[in-house]
C-alpha positions as CSV (number, residue, x, y, z in Angstrom):
1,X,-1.0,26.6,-16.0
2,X,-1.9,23.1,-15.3
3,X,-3.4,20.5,-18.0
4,X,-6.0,18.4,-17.0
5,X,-6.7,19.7,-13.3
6,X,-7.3,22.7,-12.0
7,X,-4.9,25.3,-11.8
8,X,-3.8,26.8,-8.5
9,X,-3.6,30.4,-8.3
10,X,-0.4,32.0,-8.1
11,X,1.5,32.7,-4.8
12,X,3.2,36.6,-4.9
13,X,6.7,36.1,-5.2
14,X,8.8,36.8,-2.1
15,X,10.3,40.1,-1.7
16,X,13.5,41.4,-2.4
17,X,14.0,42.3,1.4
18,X,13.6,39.9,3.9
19,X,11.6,40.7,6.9
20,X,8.3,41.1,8.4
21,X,6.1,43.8,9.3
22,X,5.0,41.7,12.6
23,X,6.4,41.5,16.5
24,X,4.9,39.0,18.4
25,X,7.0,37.5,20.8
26,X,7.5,38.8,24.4
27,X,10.6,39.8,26.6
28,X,13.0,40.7,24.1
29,X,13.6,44.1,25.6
30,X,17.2,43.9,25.7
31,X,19.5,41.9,23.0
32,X,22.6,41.6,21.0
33,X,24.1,45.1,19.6
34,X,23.0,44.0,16.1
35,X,19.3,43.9,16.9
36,X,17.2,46.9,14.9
37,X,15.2,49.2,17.0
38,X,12.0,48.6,17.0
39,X,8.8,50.9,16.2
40,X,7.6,50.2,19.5
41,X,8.7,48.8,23.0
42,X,9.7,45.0,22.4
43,X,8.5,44.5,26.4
44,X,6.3,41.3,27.0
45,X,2.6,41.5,26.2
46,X,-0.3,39.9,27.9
47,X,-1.2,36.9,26.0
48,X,1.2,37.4,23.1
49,X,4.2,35.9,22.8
50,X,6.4,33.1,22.3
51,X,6.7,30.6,25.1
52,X,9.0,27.9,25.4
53,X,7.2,24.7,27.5
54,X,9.0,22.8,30.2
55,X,8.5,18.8,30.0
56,X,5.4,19.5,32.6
57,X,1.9,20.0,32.7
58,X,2.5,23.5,34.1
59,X,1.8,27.0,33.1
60,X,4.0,28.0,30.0
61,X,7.1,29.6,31.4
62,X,9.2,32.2,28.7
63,X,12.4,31.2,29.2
64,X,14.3,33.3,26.6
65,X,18.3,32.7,25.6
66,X,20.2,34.9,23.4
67,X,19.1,35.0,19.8
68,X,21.2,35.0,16.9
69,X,23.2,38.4,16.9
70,X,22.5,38.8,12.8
71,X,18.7,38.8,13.4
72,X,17.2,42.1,13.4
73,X,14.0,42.7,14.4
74,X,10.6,42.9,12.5
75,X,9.1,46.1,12.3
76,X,5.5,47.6,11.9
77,X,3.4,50.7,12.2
78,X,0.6,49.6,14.2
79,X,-0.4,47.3,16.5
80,X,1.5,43.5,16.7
81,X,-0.5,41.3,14.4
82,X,-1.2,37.3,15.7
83,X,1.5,35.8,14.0
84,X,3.4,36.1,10.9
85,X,3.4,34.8,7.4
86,X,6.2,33.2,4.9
87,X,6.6,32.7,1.5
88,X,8.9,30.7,-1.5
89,X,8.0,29.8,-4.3
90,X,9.3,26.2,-6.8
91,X,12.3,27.0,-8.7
92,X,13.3,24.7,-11.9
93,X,16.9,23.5,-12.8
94,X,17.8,24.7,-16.3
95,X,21.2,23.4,-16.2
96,X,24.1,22.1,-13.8
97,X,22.3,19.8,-11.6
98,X,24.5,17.0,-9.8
99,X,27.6,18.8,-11.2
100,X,26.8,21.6,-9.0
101,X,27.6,18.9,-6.1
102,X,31.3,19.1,-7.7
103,X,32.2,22.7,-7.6
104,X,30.4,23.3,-11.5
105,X,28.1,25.7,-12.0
106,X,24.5,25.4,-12.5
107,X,22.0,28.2,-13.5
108,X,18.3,27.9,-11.8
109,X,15.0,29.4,-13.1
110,X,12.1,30.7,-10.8
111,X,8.5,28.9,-11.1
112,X,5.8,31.5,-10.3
113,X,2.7,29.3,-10.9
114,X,3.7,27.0,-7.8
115,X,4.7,28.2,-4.1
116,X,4.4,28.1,-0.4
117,X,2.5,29.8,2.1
118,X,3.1,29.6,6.0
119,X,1.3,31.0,9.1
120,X,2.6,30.5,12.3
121,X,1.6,32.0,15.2
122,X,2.0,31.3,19.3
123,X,-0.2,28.3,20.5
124,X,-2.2,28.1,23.5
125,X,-1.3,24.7,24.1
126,X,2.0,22.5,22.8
127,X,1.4,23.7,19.6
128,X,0.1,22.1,16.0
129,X,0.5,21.4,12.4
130,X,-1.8,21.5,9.7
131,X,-0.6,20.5,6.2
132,X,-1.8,18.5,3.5
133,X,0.1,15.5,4.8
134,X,-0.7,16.0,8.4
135,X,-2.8,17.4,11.0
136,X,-2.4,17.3,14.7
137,X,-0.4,17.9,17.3
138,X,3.5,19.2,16.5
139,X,5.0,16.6,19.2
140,X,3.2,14.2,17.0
141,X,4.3,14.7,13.7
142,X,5.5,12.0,11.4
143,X,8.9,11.4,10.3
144,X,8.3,12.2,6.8
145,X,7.6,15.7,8.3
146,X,11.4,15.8,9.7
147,X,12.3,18.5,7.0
148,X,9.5,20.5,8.4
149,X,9.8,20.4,11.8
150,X,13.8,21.0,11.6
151,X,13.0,24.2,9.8
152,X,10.8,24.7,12.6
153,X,13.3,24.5,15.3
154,X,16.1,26.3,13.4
155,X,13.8,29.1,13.3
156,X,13.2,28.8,17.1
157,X,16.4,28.7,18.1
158,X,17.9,31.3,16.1
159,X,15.5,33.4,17.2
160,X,16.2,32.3,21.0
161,X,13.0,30.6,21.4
162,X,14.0,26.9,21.4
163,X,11.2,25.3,22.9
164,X,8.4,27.9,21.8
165,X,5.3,26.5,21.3
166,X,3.4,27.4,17.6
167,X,0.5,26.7,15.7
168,X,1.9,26.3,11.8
169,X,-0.3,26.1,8.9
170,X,1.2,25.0,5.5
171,X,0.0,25.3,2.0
172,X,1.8,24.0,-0.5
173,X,1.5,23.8,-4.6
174,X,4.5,22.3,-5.5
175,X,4.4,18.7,-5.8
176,X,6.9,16.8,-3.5
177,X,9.7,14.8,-4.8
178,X,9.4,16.2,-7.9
179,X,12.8,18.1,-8.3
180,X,10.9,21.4,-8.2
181,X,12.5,22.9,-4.8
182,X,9.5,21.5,-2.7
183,X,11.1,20.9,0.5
184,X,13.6,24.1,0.3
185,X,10.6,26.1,-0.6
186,X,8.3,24.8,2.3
187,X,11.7,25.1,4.8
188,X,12.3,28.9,3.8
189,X,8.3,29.7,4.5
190,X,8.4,27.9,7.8
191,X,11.6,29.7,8.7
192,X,10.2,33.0,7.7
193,X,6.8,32.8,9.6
194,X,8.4,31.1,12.6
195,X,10.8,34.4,12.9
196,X,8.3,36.7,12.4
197,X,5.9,35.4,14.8
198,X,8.8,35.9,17.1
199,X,9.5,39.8,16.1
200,X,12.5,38.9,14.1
201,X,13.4,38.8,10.4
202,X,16.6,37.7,8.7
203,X,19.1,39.0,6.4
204,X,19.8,36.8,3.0
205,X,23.0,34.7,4.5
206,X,21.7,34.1,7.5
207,X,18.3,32.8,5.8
208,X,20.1,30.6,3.4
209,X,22.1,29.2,6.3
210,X,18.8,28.4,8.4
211,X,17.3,26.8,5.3
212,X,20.4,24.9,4.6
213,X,20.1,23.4,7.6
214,X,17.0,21.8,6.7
215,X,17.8,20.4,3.3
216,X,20.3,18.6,4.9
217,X,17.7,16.6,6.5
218,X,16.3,16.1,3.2
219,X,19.5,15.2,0.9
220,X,22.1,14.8,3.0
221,X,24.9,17.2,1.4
222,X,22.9,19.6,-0.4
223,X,24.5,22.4,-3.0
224,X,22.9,25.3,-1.8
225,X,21.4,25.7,-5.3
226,X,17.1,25.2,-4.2
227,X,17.7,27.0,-1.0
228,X,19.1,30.5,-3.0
229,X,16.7,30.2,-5.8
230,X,13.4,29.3,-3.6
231,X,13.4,32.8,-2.6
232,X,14.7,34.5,-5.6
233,X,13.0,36.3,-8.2
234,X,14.5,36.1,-11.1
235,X,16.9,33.4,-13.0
236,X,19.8,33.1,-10.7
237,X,23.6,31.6,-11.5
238,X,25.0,29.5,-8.6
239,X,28.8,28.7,-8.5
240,X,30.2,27.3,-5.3
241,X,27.5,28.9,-3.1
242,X,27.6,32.3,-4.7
243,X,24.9,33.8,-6.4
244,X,24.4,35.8,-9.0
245,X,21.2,37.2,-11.3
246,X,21.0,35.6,-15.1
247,X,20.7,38.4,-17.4
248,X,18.0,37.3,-20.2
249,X,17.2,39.0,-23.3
250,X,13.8,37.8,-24.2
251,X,10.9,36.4,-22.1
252,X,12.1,32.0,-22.5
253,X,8.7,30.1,-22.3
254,X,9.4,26.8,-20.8
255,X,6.9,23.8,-19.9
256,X,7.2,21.5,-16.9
257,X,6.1,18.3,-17.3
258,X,5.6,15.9,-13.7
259,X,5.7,12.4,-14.8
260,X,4.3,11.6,-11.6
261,X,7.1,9.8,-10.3
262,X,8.6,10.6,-7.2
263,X,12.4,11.7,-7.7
264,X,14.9,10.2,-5.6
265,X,17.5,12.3,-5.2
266,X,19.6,11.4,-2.4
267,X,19.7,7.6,-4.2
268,X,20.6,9.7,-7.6
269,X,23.3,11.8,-5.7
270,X,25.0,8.7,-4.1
271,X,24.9,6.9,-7.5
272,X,27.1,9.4,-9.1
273,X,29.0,9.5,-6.1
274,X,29.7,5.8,-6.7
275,X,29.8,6.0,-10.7
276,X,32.9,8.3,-9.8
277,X,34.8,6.3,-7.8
278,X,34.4,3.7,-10.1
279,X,35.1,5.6,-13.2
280,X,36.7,9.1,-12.0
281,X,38.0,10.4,-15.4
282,X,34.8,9.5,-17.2
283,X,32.5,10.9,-14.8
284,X,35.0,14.0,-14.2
285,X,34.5,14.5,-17.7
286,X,30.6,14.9,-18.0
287,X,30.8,16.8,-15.1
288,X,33.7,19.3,-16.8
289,X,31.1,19.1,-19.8
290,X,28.1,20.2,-18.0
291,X,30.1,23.0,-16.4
292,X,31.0,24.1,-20.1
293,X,27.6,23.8,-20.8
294,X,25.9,25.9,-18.0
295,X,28.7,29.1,-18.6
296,X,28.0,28.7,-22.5
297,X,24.3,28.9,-21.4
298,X,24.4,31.8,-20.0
299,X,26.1,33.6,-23.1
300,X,23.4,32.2,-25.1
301,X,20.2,33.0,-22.3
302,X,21.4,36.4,-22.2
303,X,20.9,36.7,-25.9
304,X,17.5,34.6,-25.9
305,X,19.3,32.6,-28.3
306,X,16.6,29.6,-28.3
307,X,17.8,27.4,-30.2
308,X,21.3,27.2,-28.8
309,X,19.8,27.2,-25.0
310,X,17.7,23.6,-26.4
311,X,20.6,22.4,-28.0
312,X,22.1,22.8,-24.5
313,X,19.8,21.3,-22.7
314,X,19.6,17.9,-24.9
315,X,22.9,17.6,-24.5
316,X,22.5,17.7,-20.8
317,X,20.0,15.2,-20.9
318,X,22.2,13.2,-22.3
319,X,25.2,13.9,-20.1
320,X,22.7,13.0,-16.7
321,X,21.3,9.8,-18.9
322,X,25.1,8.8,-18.6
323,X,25.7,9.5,-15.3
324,X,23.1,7.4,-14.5
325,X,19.9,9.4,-13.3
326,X,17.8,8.8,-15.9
327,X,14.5,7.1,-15.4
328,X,11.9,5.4,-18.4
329,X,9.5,8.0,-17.5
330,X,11.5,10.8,-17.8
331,X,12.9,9.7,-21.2
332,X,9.5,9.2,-22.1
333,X,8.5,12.5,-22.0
334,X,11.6,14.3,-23.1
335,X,10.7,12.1,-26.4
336,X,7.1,13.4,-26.1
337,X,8.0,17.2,-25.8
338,X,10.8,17.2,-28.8
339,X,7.8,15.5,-30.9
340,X,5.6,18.4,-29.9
341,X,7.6,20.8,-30.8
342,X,10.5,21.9,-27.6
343,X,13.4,23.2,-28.7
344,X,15.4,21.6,-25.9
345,X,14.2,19.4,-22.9
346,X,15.8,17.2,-20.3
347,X,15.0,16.2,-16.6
348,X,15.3,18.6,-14.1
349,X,16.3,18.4,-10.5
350,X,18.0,14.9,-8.8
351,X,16.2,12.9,-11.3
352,X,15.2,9.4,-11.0
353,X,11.8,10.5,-11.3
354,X,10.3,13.7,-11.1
355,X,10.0,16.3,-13.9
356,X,11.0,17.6,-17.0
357,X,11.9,20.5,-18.5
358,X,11.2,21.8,-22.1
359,X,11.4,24.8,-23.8
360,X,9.1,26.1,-26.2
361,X,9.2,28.7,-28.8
362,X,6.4,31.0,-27.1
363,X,3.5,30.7,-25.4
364,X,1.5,29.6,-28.0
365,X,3.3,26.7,-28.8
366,X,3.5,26.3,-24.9
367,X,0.0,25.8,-25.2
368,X,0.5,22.9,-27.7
369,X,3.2,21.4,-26.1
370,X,1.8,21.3,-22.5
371,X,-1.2,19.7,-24.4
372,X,0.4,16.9,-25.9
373,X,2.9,16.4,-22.5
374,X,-0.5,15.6,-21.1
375,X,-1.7,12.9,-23.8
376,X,1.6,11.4,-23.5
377,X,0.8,10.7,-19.9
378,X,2.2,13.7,-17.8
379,X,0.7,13.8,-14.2
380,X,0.4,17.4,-14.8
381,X,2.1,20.6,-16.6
382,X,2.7,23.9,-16.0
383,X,4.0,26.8,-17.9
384,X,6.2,29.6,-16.5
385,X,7.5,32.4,-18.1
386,X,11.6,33.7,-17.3
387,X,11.1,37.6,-18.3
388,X,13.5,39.3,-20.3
389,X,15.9,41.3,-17.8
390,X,18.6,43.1,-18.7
């Protein structure tokens, strides 16, 4: 739910199996040991396919290589379909972030309302882009699109395709900059729809490393943490680039708040860098004390226990104030959501900007506390709702 603009409608979350029931790219009759069999004859098809383009004005000329033995391929029970779709959705940071960077744990919640769709398919020409930040041709896309386009090309060349040409379309709820997972979400889409347009799904690991290869052009030496829990369902612990599921005993009502500043989270990441060389037993400290945090957190999530989870997540706040990721804006409407009501609230993500977090008591007083995030100036709210699982 969004306050004071209109609500997009909810993406379905991505399935538990990756994978997808599509085959479109030619002249992968033969391959590595490890690829599936296929429904159907993976032969080349007239007008189908992936092609990669020489730097000519010729004809497109497939020129295959190996793809990545832990692909398998995409299956169906009909007839190839043009192109293939992907799908993440936003994920929130409940606890652990920046500590995660130092070997802590952290503990990451799913956010249905906002998500990613991508459709790519084999181009008749060199191949374009549409997005809300650009239109046109691929070969032509902005830098800021980097994230995007190396997503793109990890996709292609796992899946041996390395100068294929696509058509991509991309929409996109989550809000960029934000802290909400936006450019791991719109890197795991990409990557799914570009390897299904070309016959091939991934397993998790080998996702996660194709997706991590894109964050790194966004952050430099990202955790891991967005690109496990874009695609997850549920809310997900992360210590040292394992994964596990969050039990929770009761459906946890939370409200994000966007202060509409843009987070800047590989500025926040090297300022804690520096803060530690500066002051390495302080800083070690707060980031020993977040790690204490997140693992008593997730004692007290499996429980539901509400008013130790806030009480956690103050203290956070605090702990990320003093390691010097704060921001006015964000302070501003933690204030705001303890006023109305929140049981807990702190920034979320790399901070210097972005969001915040708060957690209510239940969706009614959601309701009031998204309502008075948005008179205290929030650029929009949203509710999402962590379901009880055992």
């Amino acid at each position: 739910m969004q306050h004071g603009a209109r609500a997009h409608p909810p993406l379905p979350s991505p399935p538990h199996r990756t994978g997808l029931k599509v085959a479109g790219c030619g002249g992968h009759d033969s391959g590595p040991d490890r690829l599936r069999a296929h429904r159907r004859p993976l032969g080349p098809r007239p007008g189908a396919g992936c092609y990669a383009r020489r730097n000519s004005m010729t004809a497109p000329t497939d020129v295959p290589i190996a793809p990545d033995a832990r692909l398998h391929v995409a299956t169906h029970g009909s007839a190839a379909e043009p192109g293939a779709t992907g799908r993440a959705g936003a994920k929130a940071i409940l606890l652990g972030e920046h500590a995660v960077v130092y070997g802590r744990p952290a503990i990451a919640i799913p956010v249905r309302a906002l998500g990613v769709e991508a459709h790519a398919r084999p181009a008749d020409d060199r191949g374009h882009l549409s997005s809300t930040l650009y239109h046109g041709p691929i070969a032509q896309a902005p830098d800021r699109l980097g994230v995007t386009l190396t997503a793109m090309r990890a996709a292609l060349a796992a899946a041996g395709r390395p100068g294929a040409a696509l058509d991509i379309a991309i929409e996109s709820s989550i809000p960029a900059e934000r802290g909400l997972g936006s450019s791991a979400a719109v890197s795991a889409a990409v990557i799914e729809a570009v390897l299904g347009a070309c016959g091939f799904a991934a397993d998790d690991e080998t996702m996660h490393e194709l997706i991590q290869t894109a964050e790194r052009a966004a952050h430099g030496a990202p955790s891991g943490l967005d690109a496990r829990t874009v695609r997850a369902r549920q809310a997900v612990w992360f210590d040292r680039g394992r994964i596990e599921p969050v039990s929770v005993g009761d459906d946890l009502v939370f409200v994000i708040a966007d202060t509409g500043v843009r987070g800047r989270t590989r500025e926040a990441v090297a300022a804690v860098a520096h803060r530690r060389e500066e002051d390495p037993r302080g800083v070690e400290s707060a980031l020993d004390e977040l790690g204490e945090l997140a693992t008593a957190l997730r004692r007290e999530v499996s429980t539901a226990d509400r008013d130790a989870i806030g009480s956690a997540m103050n203290r956070a706040h605090e702990l990320l104030n003093g390691l010097g990721v704060g921001d006015p804006a964000l302070d501003h409407l933690v204030h705001a959501a303890m006023a109305g009501g929140a049981l807990g609230a702190k920034l979320t993500g790399g901070g210097r900007g972005g969001c915040v977090l708060a957690l209510a008591r239940d969706t009614a007083s959601a309701e009031e506390l998204g309502g008075r995030l948005t008179r205290a100036g929030a650029a929009a709210v949203w509710t999402t709702t962590v379901e009880g699982v055992a």
